[in-house]
MISEKOL-230312 format. One record per residue (C-alpha): residue number from 1; residue in three letters; x, z, y. Coordinates in nm, 2 decimals. Each point is the difference from the previous one (the first is absolute). Layout:
! MISEKOL-230312
<atom><vexpa>NUM</vexpa><lumse>ALA</lumse><px>X</px><pz>Z</pz><py>Y</py></atom>
...
This chain:
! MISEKOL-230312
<atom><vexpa>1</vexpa><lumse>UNK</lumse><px>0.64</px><pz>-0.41</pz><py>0.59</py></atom>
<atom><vexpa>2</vexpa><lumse>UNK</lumse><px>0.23</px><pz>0.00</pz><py>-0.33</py></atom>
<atom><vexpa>3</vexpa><lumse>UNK</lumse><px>-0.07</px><pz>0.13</pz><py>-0.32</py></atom>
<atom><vexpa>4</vexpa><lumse>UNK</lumse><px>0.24</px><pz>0.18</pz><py>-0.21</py></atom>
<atom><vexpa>5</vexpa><lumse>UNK</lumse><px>0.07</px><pz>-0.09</pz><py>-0.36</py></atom>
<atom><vexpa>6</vexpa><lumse>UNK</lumse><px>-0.16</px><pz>0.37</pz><py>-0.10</py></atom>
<atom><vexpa>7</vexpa><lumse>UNK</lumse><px>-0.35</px><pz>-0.18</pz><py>0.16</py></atom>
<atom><vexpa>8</vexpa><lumse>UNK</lumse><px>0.07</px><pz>0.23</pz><py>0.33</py></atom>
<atom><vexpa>9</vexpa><lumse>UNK</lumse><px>-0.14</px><pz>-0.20</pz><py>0.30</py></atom>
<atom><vexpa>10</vexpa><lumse>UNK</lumse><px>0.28</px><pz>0.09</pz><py>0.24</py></atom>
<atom><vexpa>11</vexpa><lumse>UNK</lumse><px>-0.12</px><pz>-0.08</pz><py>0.37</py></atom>
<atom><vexpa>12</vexpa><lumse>UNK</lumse><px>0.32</px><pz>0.01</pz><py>0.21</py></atom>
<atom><vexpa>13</vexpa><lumse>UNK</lumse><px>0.36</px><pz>0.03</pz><py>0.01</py></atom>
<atom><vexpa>14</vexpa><lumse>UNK</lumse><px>-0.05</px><pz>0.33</pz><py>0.21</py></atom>
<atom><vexpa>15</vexpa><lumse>UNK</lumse><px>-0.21</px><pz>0.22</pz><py>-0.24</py></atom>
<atom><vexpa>16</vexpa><lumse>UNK</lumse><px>0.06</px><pz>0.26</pz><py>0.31</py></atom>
<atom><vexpa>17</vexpa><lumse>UNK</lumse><px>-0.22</px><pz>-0.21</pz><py>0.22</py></atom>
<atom><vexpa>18</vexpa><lumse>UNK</lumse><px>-0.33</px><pz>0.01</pz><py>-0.27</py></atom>
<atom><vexpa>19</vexpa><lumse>UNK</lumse><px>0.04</px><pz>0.35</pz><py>0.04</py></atom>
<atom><vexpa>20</vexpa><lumse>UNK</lumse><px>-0.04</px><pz>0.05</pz><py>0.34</py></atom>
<atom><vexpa>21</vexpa><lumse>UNK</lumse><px>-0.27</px><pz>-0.26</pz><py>0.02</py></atom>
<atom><vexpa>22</vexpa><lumse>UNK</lumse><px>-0.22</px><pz>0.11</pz><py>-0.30</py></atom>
<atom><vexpa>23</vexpa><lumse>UNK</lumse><px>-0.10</px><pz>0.40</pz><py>0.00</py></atom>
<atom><vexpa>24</vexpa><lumse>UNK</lumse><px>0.11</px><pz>0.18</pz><py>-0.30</py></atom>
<atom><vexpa>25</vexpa><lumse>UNK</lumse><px>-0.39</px><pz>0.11</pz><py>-0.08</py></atom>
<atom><vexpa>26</vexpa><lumse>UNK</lumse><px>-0.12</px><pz>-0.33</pz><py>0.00</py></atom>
<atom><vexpa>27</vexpa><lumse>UNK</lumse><px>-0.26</px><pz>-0.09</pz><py>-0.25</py></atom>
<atom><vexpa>28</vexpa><lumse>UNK</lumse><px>0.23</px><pz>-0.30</pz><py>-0.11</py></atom>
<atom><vexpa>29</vexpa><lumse>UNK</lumse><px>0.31</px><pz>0.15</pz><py>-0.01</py></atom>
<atom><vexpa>30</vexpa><lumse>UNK</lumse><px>-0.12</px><pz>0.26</pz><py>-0.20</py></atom>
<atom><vexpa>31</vexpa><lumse>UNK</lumse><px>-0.20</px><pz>-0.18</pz><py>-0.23</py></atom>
<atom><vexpa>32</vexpa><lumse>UNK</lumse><px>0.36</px><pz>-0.23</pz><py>-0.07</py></atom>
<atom><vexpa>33</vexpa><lumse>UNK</lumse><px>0.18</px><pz>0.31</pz><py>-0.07</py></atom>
<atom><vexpa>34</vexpa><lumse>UNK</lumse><px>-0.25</px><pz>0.16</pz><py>-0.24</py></atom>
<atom><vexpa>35</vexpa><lumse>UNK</lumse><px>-0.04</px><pz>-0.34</pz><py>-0.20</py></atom>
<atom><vexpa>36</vexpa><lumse>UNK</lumse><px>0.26</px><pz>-0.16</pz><py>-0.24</py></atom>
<atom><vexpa>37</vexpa><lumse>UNK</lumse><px>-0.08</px><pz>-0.38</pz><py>0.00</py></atom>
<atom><vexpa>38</vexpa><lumse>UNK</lumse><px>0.23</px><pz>-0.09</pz><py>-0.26</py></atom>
<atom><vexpa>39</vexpa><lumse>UNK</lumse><px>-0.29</px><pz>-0.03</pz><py>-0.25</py></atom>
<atom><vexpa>40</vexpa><lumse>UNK</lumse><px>-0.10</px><pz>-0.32</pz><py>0.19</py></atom>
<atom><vexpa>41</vexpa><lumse>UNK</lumse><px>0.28</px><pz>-0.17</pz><py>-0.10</py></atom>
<atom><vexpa>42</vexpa><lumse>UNK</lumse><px>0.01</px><pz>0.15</pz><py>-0.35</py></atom>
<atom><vexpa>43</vexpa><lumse>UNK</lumse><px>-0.35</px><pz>-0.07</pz><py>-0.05</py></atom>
<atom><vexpa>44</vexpa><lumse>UNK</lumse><px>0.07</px><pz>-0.39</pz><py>0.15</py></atom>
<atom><vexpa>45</vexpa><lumse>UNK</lumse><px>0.36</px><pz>-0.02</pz><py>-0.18</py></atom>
<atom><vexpa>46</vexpa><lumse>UNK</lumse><px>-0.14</px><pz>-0.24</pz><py>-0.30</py></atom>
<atom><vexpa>47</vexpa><lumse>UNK</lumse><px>-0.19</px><pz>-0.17</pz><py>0.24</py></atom>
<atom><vexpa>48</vexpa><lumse>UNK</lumse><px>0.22</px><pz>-0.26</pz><py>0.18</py></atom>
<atom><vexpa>49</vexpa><lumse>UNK</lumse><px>0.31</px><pz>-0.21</pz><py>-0.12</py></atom>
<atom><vexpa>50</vexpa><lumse>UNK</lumse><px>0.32</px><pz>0.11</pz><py>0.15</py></atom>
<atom><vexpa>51</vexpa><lumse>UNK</lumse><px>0.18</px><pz>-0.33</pz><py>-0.07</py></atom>
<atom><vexpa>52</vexpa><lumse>UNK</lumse><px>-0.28</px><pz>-0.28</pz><py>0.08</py></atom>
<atom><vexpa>53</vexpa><lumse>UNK</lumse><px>-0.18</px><pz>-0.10</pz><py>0.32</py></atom>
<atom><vexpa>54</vexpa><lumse>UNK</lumse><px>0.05</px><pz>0.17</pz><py>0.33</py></atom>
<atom><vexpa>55</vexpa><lumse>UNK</lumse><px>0.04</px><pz>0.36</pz><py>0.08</py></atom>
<atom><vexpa>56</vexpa><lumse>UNK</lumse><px>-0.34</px><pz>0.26</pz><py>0.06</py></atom>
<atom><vexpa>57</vexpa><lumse>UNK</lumse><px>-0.09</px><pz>0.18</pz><py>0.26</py></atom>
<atom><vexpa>58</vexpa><lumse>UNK</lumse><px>0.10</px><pz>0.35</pz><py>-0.06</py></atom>
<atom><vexpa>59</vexpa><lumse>UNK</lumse><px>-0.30</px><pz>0.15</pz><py>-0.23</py></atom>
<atom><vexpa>60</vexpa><lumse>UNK</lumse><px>0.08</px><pz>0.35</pz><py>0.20</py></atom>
<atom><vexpa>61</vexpa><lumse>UNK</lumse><px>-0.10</px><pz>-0.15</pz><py>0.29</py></atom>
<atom><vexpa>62</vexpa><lumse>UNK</lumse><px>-0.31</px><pz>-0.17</pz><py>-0.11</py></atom>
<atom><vexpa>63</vexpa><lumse>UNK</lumse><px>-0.10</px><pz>0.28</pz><py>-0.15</py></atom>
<atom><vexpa>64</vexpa><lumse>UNK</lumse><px>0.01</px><pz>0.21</pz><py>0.34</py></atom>
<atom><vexpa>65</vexpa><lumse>UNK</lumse><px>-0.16</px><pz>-0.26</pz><py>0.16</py></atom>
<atom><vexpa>66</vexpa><lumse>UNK</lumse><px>-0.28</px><pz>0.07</pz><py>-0.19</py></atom>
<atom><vexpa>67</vexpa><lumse>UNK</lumse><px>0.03</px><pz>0.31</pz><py>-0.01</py></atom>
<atom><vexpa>68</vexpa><lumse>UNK</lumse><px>-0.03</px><pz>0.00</pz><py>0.39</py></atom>
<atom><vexpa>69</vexpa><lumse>UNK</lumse><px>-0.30</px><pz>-0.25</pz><py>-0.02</py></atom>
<atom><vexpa>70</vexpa><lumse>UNK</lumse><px>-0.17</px><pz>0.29</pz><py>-0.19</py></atom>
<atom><vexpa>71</vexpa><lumse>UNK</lumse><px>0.04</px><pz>0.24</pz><py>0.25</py></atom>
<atom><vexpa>72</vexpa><lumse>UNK</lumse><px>-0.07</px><pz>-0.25</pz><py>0.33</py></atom>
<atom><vexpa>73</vexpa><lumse>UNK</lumse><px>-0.18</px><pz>-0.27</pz><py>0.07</py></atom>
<atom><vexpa>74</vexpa><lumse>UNK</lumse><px>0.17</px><pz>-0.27</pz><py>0.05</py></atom>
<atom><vexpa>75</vexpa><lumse>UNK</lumse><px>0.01</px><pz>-0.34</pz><py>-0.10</py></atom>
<atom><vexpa>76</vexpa><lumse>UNK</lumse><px>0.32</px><pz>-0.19</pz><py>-0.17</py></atom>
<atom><vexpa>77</vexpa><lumse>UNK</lumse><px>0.10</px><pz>-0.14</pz><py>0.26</py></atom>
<atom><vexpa>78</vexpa><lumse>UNK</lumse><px>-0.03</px><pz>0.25</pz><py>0.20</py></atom>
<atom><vexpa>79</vexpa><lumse>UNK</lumse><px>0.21</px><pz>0.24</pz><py>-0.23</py></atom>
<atom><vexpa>80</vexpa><lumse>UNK</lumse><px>0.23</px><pz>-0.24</pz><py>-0.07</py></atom>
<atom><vexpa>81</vexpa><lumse>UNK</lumse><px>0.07</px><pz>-0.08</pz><py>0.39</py></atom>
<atom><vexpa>82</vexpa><lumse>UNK</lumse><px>-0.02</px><pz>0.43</pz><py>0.11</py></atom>
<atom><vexpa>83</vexpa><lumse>UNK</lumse><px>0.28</px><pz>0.08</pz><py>-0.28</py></atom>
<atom><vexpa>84</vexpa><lumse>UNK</lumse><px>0.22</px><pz>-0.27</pz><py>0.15</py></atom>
<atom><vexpa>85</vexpa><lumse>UNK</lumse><px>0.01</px><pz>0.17</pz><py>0.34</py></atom>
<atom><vexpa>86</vexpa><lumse>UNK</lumse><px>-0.15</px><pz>0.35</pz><py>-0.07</py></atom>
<atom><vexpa>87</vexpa><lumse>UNK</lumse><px>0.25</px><pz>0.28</pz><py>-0.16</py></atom>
């Protein structure tokens, strides 16, 4: 998994193949289309220095990690380990 600059979580080389593998009407995919995450990293912007310690973890991606242990339950591990091999 790689994440863009713009905070975009880009899941393969082969965009073609996430579309044939994840239907266009699912609950996800829509919910990713209709939302603009860039206010996470406005919001978190002040919040880290760019030029001391080591790099984050993308504050998109935490955030939608949360946001999927609001809808399911699921433990962190468990989310953590399903987004590693779960589209």
């Amino acid at each position: 998994m790689l994440c863009t600059r713009d905070g975009q979580i880009k899941i393969t080389e082969y965009p073609e193949l996430y579309d044939k593998l994840v239907p266009k009407d699912h609950m996800l995919r829509k919910l990713n289309d209709l939302v603009d995450y860039s206010f996470v990293v406005d919001e978190l912007r002040g919040k880290y220095c760019p030029d001391n310690g080591r790099n984050s973890e993308d504050p998109v991606r935490v955030f939608k990690y949360l946001q999927l242990k609001s809808m399911h339950t699921v433990s962190d591990v468990d989310l953590v380990e399903r987004s590693r091999y779960d589209l």
